[in-house]
Structure formats: C-alpha cells, structure tokens
PDB file of N, CA, C, O and CB in Angstrom:
ATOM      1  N   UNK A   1     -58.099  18.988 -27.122  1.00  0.00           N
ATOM      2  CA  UNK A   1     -57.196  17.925 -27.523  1.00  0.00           C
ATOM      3  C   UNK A   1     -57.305  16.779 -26.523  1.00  0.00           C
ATOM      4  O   UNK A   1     -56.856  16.923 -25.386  1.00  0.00           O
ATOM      5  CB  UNK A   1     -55.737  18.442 -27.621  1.00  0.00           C
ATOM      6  N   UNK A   2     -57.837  15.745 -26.878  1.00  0.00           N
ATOM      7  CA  UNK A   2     -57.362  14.202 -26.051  1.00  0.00           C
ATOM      8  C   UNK A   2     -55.747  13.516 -26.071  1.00  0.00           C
ATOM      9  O   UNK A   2     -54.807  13.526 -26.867  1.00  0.00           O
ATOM     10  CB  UNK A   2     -58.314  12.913 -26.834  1.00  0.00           C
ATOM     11  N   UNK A   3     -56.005  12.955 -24.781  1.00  0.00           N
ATOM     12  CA  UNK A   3     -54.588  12.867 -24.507  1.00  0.00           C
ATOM     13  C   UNK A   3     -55.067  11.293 -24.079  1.00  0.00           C
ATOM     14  O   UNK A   3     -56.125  10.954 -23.549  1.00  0.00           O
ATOM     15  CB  UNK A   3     -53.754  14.099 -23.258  1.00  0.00           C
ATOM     16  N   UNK A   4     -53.841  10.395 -24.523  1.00  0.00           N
ATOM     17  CA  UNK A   4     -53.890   8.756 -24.451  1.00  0.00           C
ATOM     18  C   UNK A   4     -52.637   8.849 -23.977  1.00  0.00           C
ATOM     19  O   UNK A   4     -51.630   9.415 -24.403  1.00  0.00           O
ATOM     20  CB  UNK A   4     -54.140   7.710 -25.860  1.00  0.00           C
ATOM     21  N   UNK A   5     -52.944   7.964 -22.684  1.00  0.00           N
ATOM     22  CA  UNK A   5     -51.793   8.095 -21.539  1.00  0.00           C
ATOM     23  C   UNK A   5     -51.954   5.960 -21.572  1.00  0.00           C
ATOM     24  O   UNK A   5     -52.856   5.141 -21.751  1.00  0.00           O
ATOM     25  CB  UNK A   5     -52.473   9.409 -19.450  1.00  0.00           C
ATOM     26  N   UNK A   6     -50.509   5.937 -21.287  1.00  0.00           N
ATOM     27  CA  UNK A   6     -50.190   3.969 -20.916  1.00  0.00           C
ATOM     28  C   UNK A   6     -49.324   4.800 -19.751  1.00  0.00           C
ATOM     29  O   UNK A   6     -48.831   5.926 -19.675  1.00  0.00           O
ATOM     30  CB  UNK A   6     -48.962   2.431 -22.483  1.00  0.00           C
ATOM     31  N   UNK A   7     -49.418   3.526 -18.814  1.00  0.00           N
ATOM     32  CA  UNK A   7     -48.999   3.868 -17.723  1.00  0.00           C
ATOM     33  C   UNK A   7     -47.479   3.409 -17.394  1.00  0.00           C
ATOM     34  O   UNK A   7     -46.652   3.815 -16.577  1.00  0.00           O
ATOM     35  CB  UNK A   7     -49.939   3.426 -16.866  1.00  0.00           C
ATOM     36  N   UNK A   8     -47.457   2.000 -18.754  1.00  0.00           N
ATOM     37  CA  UNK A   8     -45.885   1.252 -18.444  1.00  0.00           C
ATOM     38  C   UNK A   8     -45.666   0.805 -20.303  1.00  0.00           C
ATOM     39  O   UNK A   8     -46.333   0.607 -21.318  1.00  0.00           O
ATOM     40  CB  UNK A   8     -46.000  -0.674 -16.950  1.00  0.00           C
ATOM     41  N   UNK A   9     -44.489   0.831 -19.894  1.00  0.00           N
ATOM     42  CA  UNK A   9     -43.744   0.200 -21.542  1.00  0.00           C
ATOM     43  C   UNK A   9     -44.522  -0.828 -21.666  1.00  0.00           C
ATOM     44  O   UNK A   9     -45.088  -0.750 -22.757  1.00  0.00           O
ATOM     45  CB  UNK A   9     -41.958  -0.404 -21.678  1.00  0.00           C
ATOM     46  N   UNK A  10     -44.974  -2.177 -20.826  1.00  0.00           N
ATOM     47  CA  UNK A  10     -45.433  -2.988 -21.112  1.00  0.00           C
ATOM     48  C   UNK A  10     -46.605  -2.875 -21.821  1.00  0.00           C
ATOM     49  O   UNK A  10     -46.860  -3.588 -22.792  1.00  0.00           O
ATOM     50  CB  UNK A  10     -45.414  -3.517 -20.307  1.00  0.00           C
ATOM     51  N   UNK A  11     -47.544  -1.775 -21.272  1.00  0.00           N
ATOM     52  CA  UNK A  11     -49.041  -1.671 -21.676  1.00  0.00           C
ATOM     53  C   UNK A  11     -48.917  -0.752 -23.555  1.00  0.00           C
ATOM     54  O   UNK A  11     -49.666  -0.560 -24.513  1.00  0.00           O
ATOM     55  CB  UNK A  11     -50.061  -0.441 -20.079  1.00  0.00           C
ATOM     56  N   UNK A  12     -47.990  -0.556 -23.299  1.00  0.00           N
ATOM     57  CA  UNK A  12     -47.640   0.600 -24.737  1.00  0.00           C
ATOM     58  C   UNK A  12     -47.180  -0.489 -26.073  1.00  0.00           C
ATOM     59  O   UNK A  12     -47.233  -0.301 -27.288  1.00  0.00           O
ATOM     60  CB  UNK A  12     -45.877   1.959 -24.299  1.00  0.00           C
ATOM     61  N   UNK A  13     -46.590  -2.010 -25.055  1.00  0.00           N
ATOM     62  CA  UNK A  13     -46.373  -2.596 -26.022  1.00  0.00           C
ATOM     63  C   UNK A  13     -47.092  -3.694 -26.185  1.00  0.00           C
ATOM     64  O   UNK A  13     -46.672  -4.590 -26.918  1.00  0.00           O
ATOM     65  CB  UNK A  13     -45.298  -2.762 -26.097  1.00  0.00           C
ATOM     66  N   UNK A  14     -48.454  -3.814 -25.438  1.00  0.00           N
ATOM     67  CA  UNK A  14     -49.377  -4.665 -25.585  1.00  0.00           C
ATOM     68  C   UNK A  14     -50.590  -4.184 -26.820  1.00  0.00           C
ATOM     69  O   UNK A  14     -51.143  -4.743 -27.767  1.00  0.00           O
ATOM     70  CB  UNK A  14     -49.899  -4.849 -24.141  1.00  0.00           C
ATOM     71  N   UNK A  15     -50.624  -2.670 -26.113  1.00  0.00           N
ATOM     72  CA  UNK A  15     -51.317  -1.869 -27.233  1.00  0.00           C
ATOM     73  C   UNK A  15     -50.940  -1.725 -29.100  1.00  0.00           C
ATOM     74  O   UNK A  15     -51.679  -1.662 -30.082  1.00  0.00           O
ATOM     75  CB  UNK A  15     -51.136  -0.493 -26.626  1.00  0.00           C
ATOM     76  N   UNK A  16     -49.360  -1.717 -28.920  1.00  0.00           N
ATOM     77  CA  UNK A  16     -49.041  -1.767 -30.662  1.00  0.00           C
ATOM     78  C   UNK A  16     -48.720  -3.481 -31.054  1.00  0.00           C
ATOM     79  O   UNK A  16     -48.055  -3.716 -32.063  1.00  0.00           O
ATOM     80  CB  UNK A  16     -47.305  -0.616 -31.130  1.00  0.00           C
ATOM     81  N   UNK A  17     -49.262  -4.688 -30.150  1.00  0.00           N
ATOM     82  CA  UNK A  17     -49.303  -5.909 -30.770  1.00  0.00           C
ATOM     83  C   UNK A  17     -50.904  -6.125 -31.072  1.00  0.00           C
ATOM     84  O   UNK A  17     -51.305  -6.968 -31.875  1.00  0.00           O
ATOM     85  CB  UNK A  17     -48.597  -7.056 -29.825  1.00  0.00           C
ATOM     86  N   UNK A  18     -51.836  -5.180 -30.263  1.00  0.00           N
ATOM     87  CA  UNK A  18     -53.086  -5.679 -30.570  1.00  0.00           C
ATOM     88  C   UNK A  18     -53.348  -4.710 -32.122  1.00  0.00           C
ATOM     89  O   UNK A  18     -53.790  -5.089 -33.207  1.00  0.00           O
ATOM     90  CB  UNK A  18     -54.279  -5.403 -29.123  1.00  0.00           C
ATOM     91  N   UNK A  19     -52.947  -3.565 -31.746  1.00  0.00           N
ATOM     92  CA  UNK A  19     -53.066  -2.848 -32.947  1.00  0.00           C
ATOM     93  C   UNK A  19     -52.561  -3.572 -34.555  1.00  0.00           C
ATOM     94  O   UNK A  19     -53.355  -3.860 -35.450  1.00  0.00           O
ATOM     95  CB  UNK A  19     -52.227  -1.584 -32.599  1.00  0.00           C
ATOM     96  N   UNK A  20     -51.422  -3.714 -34.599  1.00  0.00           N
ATOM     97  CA  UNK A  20     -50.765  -4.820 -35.519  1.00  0.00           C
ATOM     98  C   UNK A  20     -51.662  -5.586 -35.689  1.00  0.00           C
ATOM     99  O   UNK A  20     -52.267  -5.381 -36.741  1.00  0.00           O
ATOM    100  CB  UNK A  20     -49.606  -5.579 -35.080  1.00  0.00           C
ATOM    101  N   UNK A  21     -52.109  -6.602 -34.950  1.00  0.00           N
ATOM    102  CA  UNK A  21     -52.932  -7.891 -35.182  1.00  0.00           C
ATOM    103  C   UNK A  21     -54.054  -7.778 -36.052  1.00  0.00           C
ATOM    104  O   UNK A  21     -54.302  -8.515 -37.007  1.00  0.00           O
ATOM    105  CB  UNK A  21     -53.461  -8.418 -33.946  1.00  0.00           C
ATOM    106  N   UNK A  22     -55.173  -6.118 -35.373  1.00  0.00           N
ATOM    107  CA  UNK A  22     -55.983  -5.537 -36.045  1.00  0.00           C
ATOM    108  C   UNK A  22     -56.074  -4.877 -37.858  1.00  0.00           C
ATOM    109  O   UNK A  22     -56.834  -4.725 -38.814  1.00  0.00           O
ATOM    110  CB  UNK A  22     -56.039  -4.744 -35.166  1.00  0.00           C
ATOM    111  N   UNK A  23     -54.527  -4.652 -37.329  1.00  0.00           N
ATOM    112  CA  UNK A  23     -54.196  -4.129 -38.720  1.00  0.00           C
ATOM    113  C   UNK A  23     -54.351  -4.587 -39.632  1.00  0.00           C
ATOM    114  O   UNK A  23     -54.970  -3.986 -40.510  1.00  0.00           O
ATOM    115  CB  UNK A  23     -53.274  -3.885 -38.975  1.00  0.00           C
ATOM    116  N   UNK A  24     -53.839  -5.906 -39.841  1.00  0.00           N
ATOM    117  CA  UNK A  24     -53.396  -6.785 -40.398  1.00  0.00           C
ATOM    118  C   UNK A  24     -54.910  -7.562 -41.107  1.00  0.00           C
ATOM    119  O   UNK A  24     -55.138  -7.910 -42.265  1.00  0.00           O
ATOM    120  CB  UNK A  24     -52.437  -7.537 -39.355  1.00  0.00           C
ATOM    121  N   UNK A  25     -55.723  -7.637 -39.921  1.00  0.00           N
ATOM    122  CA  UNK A  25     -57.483  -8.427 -40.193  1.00  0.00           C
ATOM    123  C   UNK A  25     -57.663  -6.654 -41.572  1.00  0.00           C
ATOM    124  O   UNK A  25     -57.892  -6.683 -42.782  1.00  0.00           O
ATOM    125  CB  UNK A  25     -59.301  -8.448 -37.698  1.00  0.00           C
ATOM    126  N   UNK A  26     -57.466  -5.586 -40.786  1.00  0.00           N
ATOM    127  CA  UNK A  26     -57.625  -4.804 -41.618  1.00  0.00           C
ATOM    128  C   UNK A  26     -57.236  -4.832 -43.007  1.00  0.00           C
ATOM    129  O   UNK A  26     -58.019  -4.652 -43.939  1.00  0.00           O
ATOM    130  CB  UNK A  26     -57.279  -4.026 -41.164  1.00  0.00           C
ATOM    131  N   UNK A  27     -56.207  -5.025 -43.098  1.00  0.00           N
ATOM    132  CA  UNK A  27     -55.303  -5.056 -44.904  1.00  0.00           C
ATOM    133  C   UNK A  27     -55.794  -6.001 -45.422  1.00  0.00           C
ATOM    134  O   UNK A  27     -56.166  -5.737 -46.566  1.00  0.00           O
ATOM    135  CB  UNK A  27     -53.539  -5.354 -45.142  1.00  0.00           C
ATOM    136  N   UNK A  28     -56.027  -7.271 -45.035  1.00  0.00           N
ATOM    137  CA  UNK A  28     -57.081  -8.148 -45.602  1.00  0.00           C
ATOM    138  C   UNK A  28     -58.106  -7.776 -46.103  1.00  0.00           C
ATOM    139  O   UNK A  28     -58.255  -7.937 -47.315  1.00  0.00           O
ATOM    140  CB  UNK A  28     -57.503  -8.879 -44.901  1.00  0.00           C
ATOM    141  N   UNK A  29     -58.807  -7.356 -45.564  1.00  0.00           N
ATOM    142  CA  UNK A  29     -60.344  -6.705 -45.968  1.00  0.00           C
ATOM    143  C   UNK A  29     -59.897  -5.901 -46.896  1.00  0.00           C
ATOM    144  O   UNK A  29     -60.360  -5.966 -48.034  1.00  0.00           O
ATOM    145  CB  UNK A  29     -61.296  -5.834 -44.808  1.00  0.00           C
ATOM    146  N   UNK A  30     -58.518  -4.642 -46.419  1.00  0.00           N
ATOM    147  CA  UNK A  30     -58.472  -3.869 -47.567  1.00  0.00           C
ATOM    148  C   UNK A  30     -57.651  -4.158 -49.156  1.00  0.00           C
ATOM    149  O   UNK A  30     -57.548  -3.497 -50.189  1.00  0.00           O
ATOM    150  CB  UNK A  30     -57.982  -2.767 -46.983  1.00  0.00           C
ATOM    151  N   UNK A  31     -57.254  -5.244 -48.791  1.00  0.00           N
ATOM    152  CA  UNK A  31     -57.008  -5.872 -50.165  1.00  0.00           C
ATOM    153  C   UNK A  31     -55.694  -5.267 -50.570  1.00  0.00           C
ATOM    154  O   UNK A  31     -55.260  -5.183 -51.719  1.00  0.00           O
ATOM    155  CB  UNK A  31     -58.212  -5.563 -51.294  1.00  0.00           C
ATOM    156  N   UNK A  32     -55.006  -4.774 -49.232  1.00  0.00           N
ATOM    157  CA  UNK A  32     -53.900  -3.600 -49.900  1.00  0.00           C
ATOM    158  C   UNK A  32     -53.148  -3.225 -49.322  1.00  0.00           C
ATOM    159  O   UNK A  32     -53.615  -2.472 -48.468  1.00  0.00           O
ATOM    160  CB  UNK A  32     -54.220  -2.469 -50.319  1.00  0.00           C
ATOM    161  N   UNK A  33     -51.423  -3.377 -49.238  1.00  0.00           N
ATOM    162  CA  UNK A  33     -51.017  -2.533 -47.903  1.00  0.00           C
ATOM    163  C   UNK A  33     -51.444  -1.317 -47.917  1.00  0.00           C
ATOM    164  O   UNK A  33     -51.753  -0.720 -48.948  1.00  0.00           O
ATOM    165  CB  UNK A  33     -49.603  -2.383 -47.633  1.00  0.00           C
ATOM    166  N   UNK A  34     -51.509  -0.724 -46.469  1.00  0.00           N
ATOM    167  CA  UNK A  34     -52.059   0.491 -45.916  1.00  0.00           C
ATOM    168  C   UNK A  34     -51.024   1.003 -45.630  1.00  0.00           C
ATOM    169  O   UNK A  34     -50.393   0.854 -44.584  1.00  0.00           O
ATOM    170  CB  UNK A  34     -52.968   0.479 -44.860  1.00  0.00           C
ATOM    171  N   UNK A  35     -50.693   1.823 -46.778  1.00  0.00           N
ATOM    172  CA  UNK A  35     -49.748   3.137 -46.431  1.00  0.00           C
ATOM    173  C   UNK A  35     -49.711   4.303 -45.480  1.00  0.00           C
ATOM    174  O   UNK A  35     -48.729   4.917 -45.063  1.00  0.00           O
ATOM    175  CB  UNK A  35     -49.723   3.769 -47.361  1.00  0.00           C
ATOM    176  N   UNK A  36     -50.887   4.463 -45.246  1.00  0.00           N
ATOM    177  CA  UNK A  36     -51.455   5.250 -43.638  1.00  0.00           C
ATOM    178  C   UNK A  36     -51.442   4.592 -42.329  1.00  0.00           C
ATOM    179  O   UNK A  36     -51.903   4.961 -41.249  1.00  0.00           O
ATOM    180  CB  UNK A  36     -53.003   5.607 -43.644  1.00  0.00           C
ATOM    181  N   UNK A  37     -50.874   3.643 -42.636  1.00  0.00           N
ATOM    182  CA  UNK A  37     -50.907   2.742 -40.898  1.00  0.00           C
ATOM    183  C   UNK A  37     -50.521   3.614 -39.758  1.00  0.00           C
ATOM    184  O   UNK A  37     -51.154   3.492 -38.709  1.00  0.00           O
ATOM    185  CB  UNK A  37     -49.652   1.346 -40.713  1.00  0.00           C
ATOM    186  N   UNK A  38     -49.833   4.232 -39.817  1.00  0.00           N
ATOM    187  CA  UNK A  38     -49.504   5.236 -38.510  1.00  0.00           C
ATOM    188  C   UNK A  38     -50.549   6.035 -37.819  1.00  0.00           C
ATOM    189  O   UNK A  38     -50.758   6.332 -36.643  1.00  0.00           O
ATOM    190  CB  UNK A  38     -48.549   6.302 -38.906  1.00  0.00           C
ATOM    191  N   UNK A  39     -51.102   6.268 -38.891  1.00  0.00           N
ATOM    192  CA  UNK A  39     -53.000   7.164 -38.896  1.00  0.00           C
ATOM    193  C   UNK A  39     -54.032   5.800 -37.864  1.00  0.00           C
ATOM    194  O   UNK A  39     -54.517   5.849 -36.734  1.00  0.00           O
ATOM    195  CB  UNK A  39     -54.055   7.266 -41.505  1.00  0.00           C
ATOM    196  N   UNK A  40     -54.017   4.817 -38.816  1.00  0.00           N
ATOM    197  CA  UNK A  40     -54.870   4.081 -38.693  1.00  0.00           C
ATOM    198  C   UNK A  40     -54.321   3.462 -37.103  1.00  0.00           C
ATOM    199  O   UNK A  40     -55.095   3.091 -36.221  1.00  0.00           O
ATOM    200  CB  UNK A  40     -55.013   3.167 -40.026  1.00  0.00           C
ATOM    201  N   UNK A  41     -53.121   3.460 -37.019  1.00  0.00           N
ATOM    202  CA  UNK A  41     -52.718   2.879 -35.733  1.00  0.00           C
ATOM    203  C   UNK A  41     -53.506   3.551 -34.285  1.00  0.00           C
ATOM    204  O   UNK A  41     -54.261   3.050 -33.451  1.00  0.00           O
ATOM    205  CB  UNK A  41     -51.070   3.116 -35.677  1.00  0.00           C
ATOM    206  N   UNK A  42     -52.865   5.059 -34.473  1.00  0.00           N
ATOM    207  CA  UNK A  42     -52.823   5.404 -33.818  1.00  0.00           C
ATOM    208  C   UNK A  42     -54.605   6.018 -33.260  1.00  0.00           C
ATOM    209  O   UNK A  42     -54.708   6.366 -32.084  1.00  0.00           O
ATOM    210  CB  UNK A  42     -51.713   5.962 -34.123  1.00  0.00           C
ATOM    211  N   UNK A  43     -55.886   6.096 -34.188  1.00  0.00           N
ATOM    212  CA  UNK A  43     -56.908   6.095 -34.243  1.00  0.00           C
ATOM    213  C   UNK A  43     -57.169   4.560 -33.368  1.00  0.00           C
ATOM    214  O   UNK A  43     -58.016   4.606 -32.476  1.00  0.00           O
ATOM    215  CB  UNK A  43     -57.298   6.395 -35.660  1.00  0.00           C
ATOM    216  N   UNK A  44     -56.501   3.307 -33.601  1.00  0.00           N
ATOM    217  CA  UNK A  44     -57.396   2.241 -33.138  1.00  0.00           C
ATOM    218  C   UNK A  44     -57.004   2.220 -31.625  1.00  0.00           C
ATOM    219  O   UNK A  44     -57.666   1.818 -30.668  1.00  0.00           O
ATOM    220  CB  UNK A  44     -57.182   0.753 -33.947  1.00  0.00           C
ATOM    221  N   UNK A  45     -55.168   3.008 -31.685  1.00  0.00           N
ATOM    222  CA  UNK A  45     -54.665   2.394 -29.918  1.00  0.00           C
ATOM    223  C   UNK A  45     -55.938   4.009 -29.513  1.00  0.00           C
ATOM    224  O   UNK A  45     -56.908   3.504 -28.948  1.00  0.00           O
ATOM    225  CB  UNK A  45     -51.881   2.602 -29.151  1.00  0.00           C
ATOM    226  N   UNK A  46     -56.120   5.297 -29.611  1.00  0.00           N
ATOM    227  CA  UNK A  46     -57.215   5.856 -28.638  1.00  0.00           C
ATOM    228  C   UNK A  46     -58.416   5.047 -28.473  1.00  0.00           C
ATOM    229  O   UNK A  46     -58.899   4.482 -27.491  1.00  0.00           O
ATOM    230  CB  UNK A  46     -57.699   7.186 -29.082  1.00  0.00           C
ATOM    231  N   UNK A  47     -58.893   5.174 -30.117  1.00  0.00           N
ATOM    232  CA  UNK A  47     -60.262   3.975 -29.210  1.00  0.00           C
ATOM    233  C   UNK A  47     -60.317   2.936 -28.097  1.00  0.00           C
ATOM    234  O   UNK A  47     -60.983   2.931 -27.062  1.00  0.00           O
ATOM    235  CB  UNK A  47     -60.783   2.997 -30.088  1.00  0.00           C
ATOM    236  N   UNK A  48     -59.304   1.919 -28.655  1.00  0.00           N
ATOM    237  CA  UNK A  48     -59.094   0.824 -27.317  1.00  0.00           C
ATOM    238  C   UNK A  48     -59.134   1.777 -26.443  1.00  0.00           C
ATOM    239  O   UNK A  48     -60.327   1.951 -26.196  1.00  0.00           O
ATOM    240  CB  UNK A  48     -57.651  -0.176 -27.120  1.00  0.00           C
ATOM    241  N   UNK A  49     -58.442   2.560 -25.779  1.00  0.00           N
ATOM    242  CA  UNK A  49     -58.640   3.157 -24.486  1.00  0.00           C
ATOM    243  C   UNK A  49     -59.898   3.860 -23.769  1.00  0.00           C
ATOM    244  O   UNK A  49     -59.918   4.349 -22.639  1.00  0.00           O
ATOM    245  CB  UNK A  49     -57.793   3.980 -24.496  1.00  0.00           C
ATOM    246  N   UNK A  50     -61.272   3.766 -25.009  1.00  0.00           N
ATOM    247  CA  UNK A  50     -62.221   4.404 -24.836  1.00  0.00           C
ATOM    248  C   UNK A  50     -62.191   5.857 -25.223  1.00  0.00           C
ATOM    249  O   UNK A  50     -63.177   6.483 -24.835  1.00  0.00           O
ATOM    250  CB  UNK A  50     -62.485   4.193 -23.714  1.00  0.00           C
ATOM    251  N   UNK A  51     -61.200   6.613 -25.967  1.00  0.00           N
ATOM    252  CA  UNK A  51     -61.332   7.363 -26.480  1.00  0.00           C
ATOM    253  C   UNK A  51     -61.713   7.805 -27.803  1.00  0.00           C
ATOM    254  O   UNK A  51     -61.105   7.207 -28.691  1.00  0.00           O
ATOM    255  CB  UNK A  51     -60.755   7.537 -26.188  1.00  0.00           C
ATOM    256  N   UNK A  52     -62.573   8.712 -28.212  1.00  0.00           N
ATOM    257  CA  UNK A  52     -63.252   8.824 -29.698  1.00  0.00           C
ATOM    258  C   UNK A  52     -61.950   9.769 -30.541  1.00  0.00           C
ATOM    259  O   UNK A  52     -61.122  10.315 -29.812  1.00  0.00           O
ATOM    260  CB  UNK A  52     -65.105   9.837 -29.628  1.00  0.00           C
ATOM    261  N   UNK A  53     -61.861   9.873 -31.522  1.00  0.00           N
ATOM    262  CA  UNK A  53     -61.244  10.280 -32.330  1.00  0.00           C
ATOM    263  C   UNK A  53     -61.777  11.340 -33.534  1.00  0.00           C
ATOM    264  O   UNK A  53     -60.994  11.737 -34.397  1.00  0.00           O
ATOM    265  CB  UNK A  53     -60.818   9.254 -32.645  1.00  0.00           C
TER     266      UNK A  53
END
C-alpha cells in the first residue's frame, strides 16, 4: 500500500486547488460531469507527489 503524506494544511490545500483546476480541464474534454471525481481526485493528488497508482 502507498501512502501520500502533505506535511501542512496549506500543502493539502494547494494540492485539492490544483487538482480542481485539473479537473475541471478534465470535464471539458470529458464532455460531462464526472461523477467519480473523488477517484479521479485522489489518483491525480498521488501522482503529483510522484506516486504511481
């Protein structure tokens, strides 16, 4: 099991504005809200950290 560690509230909440932002370029493309966003979120904040999924 991988473990995605932020070290401060700040970085936890820098991570779910970039994620959002991403999201969002995402739903565009997908033509659709994304009812899995929590999935998809949480897949893009490990990567940013360099972690694979």
């Amino acid at each position: 099991m991988e473990q995605v560690v932020y070290t401060s509230a700040a970085e936890v909440e820098q991570a779910l504005r970039d994620a959002a932002a991403a999201h969002g370029e995402y739903e565009k493309e997908l033509g659709h809200h994304d009812a899995d966003w929590p999935v998809w979120y949480a897949g893009y904040m490990a990567r940013a950290t360099g972690l694979g999924t």
